[in-house]
N, C-alpha and C positions, 0 to 999 in steps of 0.2 A: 379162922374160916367160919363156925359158929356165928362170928357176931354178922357178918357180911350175908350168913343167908338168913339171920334171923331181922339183919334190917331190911335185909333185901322184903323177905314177906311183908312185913309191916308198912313197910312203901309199894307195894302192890293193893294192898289194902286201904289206906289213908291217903296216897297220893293227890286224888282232889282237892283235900283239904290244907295243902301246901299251895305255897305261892310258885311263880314259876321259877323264879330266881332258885327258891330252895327246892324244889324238883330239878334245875338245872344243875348246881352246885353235886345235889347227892349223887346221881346221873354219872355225873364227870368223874364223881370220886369211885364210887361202888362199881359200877358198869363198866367206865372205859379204864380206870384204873389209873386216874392223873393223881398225878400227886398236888398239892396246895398250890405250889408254887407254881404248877403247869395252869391250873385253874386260875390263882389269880390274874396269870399275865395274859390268861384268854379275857377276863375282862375288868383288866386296868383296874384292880383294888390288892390289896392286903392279902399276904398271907393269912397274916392271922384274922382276919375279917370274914376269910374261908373257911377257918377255920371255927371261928365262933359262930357262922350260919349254920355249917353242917352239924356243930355238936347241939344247937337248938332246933335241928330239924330233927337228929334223932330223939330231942329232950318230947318234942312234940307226938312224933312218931307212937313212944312209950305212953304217954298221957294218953292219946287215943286209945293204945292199945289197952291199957290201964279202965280208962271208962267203958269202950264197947264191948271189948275181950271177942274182936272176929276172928284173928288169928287162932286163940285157944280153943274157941270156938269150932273152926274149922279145923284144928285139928284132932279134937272128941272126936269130929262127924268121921274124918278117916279112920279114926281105931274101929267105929262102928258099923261104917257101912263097906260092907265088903264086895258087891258088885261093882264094879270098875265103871263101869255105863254110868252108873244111877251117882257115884262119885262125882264123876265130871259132870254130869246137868249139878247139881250143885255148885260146885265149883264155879260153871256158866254164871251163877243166879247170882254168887256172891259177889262175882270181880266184875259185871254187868252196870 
């Protein structure tokens, strides 16, 4: 459950910077909960071709995370900022 909402973030975070195929792919798996096999036959490829996109889209996912550090980033800012208001325009700024 950890890894699901810790890619989840990170794909809230770096999403743009994915293609759509691997925005579609993670999407399918994380979100709607298919399995490889449900995903490949939505679009006529390989299991395991699903499965080598989504483990290079979290490979990428981590490299982002890795170089910009917004995730860690934002979550300093939650241990520090305690106003709930002033949290969420933040928040607003970063996923903007």
């Amino acid at each position: 459950m950890k890894e699901i909402i810790y890619y989840s973030e990170l794909y809230d975070l770096y999403k743009n910077l994915l293609t759509n195929k691997q925005k579609e792919y993670f999407e399918e798996y994380y979100f709607k909960n298919l399995s490889f096999g449900e995903i490949a036959d939505n679009y006529n490829i390989s299991r395991n071709a699903i499965y080598n996109q989504l483990k290079l889209t979290k490979e990428l996912l981590e490299y982002y995370e890795q170089k910009l550090r917004l995730n860690a980033k934002l979550k300093e800012l939650e241990t520090v900022i305690k106003d709930n208001e002033i949290l969420e325009e933040v928040r607003k700024i970063i996923f903007e």
